[in-house]
C-alpha positions as a printed Julia matrix, in Angstrom:
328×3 Matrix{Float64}:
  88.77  173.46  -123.8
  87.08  172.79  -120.46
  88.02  169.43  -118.64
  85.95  169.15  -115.39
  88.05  166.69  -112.79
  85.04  165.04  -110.71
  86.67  164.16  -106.84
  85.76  163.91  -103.61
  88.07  165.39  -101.88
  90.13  169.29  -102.62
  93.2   168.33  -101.17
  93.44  164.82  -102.88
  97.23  164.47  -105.11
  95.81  162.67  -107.89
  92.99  165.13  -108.47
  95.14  168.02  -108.01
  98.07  166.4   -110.9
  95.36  165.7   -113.26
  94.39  169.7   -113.28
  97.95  170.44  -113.1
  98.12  168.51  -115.92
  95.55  169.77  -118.23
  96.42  173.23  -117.49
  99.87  172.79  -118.29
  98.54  171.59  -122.19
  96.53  174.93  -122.05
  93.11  173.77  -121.24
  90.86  175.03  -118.62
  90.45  172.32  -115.37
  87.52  172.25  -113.28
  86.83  170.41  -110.03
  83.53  169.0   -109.34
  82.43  167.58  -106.07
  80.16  165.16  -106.59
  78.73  165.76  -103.16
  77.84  169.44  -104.59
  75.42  167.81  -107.69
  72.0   168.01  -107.43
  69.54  166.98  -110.26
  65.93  167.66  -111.8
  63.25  165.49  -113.22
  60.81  166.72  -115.61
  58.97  166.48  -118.75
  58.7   170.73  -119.27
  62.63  170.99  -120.24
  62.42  172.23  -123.7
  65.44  170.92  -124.76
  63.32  167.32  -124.21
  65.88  165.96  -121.68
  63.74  164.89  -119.45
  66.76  164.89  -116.1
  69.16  167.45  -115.79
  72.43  167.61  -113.32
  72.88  170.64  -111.78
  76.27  171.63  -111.07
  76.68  174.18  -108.18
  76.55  177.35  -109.07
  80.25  178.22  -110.06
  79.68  175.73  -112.25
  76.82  176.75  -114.37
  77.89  178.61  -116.7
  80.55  176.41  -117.92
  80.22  174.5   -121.32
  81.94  171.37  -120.46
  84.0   169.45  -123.39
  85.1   166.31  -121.04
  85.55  164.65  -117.61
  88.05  162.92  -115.71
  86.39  160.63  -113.12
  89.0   161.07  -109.81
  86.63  159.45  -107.33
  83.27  159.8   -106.49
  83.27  158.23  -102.64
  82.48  154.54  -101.71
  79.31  152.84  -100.25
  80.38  153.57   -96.87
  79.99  157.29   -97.85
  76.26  158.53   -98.08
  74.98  154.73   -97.87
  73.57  152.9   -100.61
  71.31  155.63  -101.38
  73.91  158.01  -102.04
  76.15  155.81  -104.05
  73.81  154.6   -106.62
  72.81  158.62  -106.88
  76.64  159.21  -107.42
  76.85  156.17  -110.21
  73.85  158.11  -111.55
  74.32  161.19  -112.19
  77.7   160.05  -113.88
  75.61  158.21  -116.42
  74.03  161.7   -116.8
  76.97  163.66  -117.28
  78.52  161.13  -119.9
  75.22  161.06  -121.79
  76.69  164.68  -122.64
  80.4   164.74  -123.11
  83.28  162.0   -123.1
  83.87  160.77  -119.73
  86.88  158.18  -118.33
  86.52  156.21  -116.96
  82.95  154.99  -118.05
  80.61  155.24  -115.53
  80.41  151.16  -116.73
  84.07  150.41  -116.08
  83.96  152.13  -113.01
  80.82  150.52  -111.71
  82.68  147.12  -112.68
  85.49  147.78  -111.48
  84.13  148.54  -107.83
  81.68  145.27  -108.23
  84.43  142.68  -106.79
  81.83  139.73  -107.37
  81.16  140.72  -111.13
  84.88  142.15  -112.1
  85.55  138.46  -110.98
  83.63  136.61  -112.98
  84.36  138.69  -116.08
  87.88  137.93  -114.96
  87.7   134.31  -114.8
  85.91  133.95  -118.26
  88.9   135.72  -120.0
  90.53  133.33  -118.55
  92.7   135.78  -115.91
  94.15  133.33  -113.12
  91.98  134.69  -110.53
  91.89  133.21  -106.7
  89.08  131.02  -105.64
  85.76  133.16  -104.34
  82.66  132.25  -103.05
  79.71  134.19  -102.0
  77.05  132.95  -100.09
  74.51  133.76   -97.32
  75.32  130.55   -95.42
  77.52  129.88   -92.69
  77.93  126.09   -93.55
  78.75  126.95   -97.33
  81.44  129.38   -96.0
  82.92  127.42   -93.41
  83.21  124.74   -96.64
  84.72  127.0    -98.8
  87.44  128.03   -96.16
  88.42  124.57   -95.75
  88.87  124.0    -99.41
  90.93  126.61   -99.94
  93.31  125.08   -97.21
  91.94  126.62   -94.18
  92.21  130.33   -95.23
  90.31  132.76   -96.74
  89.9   136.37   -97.42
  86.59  138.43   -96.72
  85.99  141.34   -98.54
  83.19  143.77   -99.21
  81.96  142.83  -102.59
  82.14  147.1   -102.91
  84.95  148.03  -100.5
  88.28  150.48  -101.08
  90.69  150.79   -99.44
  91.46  147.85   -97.64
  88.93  148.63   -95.26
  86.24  146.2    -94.27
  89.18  142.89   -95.21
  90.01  140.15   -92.77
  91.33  137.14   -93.19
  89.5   133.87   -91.8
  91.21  130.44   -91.1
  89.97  127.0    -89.7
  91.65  123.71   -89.38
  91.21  121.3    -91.79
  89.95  118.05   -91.81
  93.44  116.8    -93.67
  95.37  118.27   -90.73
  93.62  117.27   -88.14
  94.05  113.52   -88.84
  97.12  113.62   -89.86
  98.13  114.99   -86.28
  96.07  112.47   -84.88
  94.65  115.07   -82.62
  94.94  115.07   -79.42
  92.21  116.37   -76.63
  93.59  120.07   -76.41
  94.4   119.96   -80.12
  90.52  118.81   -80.57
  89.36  121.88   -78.04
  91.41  124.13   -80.09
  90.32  123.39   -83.66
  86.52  123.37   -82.26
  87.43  127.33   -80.85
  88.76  127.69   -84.1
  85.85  127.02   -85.94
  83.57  128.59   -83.37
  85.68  131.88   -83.84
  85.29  131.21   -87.54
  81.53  130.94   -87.7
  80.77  133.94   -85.43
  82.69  136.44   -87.36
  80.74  134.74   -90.83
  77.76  135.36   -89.07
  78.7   138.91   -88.43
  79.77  139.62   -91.65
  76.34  138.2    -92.94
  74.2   140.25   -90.7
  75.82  143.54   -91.82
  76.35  142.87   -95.22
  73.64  140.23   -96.41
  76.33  137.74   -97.71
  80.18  137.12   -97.09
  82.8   137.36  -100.12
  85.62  135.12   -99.71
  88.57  134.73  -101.59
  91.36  131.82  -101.23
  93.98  133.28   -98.99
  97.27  133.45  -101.69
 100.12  133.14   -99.15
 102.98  135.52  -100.15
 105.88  135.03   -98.31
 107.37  138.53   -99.16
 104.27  140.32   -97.53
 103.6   142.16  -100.26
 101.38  142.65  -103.29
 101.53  144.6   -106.58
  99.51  147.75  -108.13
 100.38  147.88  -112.42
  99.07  151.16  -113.26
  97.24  150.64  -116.95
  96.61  153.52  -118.94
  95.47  153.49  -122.78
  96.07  149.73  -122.96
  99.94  149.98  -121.49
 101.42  148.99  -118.15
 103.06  152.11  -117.53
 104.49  151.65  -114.48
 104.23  149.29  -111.06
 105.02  149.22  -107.54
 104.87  147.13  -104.89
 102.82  147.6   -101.73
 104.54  146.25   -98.82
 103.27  145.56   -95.27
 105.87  147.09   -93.09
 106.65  145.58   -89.21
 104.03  147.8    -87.95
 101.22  146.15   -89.39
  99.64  143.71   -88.24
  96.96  142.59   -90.62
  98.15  139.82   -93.2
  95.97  140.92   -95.92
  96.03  144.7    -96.35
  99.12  146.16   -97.99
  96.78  149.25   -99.18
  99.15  152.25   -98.92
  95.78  153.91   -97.2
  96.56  151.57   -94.47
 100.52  152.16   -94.23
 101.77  149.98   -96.44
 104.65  150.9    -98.31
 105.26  151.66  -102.25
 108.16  150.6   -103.79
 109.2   150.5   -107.47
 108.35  147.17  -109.26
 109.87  145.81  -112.59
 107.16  145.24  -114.75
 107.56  141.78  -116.14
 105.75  140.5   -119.39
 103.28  138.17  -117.15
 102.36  141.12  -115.25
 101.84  143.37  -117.97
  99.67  141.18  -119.93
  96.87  140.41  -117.11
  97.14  143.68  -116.17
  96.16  145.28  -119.52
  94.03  142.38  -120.2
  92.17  142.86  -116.84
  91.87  146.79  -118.13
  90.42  145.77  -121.53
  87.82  143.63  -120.39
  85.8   145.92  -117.92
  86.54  148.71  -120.57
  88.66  150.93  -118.53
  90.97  153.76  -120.1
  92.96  153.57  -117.09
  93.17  151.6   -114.16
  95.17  150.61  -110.99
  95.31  146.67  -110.99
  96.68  144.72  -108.27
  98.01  141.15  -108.42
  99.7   139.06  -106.24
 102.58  136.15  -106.48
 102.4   133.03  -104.41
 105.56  130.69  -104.31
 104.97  129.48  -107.92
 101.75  131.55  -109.75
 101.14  135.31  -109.98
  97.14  135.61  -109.21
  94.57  139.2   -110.03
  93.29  140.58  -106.94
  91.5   143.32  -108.28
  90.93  146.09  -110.27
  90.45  150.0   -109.28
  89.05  152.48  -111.97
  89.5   155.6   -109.94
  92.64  154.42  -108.74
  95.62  157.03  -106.74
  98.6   157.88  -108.59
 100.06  159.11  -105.52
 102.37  155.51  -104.71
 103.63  155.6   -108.46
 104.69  159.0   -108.12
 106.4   158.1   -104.77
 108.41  154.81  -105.48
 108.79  155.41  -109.75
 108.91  159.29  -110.13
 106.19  159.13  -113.18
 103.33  161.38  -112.68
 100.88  158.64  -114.69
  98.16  161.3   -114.79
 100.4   163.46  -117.63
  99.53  160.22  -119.59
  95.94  160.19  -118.38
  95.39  163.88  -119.47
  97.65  163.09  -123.35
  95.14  160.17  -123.54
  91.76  162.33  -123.18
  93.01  165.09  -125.29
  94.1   162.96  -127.88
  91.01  161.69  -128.27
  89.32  165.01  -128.29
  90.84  166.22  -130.99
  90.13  163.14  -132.87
């Protein structure tokens, strides 16, 4: 049995357990760089596929019976160009042999705006989130979420590319009945406010904002999801060092630690899973003083944190799931 582990990076934990992993249950595991893939168009292949995805050249030879989708790089990697390409020839490759996740799921999964909305009409208890192209429409939204909101790229990772965005409201200001510096500081507020909107607009062609979900505990919470069970959870948590109120990402510093998995978390999580048809998935909520809210979903999510904080190695149940179902 040959299981090729697509990744992006050699030295990365989670691909390395996975082929660990399969090896261990006596099948052969392959990396495959996706940045090594090439592909051919024509109509003279006489096997009548008309594209074919050529592997590099250690590659070749091998008759593939499944793939594990580590990660296959981010926008920010290779532009837009090079992403789609990447989504692309995954579609290719699972045209031939069982693939998880989906090239679907994971395309979902990194589409915040459309993950969202498939989110909220499951009825998840998602955040508030507007997208827009206009500065007044933002600057709106902000205030009706209580003067704080959350701007994401609609295809980031990583908690890179997330800042939070606040202005006064229109509630506070009169009931402080406002005095001249408190009027001067609102308006430098809002100026602030609408310059880094308009930034955010001219490099990304709209701004994604979510409701700000104040957490008192600095911290939010990855459920790991595989084969429709929350197997195991951790919490991220900001440490003193930094600074940023809205990324707890453990790619950023934050720190894992082991979380109980309660019912309520265990049901959206596997719900959330379910609904973009993922086989496994990193999902990360968050609580607020009296509601637990979905963040977002990853579908090439680390197993690295789990490891860390919980001591289970989620990619043995990864690898149990795919062979299971190989043998079906």
């Amino acid at each position: 049995m040959n299981i090729g582990v697509i990744l992006k990076e050699r030295g990365d934990w989670t691909a390395n357990a996975l082929m660990r992993n399969i090896r261990k249950r006596g099948a052969n595991a392959f990396p495959i760089d996706m940045s090594e893939i090439s592909a051919e168009i024509s109509s003279q292949h006489g096997d009548k596929r008309t594209v074919t995805a050529l592997l590099n050249e250690d590659r070749l030879s091998v008759n593939f019976d499944a793939f594990i989708v580590r990660d296959i790089g981010g926008i920010y990697e290779g532009g837009t160009e090079g992403a789609a390409f990447r989504y692309d020839l995954l579609r290719i490759l699972s045209e031939q042999k069982l693939m998880m996740n989906t090239p679907n799921a994971i395309q979902i999964a990194a589409d915040k705006f459309m993950s969202m909305r498939i989110f909220a009409d499951a009825s998840l208890p998602v955040p508030r989130t507007v997208v827009t192209k206009s500065v007044e429409v933002a600057l709106d939204a902000i205030r009706r979420f209580g003067g704080a909101a959350v701007a994401k790229p609609i295809f980031g990772y990583q908690g890179k590319g997330v800042e939070k965005i606040c202005v006064c409201t229109s509630e506070v200001s009169e009931a402080a009945e406002m005095s001249e510096a408190a009027e001067m500081s609102e308006a430098a507020e809002v100026s602030e406010a609408e310059r880094r909107i308009k930034r955010i607009i001219a490099a990304r062609g709209v701004i994604y904002l979510q409701e700000f979900i104040r957490n008192p505990m600095k911290r939010d919470i990855r459920v790991f999801v595989v084969d429709g069970e929350a197997v195991a959870a951790i919490y991220r948590v900001r440490h003193a060092g930094i600074s940023d109120e809205v990324a707890s990402n453990l790619s950023v510093g934050g720190m894992p630690v082991k979380c109980d998995i309660t019912s309520e978390m265990g049901e959206i999580a596997v719900k959330a899973a379910e609904v973009i048809g993922a086989d496994f998935a990193g999902v990360d909520l968050i609580e607020s003083t009296d509601n637990l809210y979905l963040l977002e979903i990853n579908g090439t999510p680390s197993a690295r944190g789990i490891k860390i904080a919980c001591g289970i190695d989620v990619t043995e149940r990864i690898v149990e799931m795919l062979i299971r179902r190989l043998k079906q």
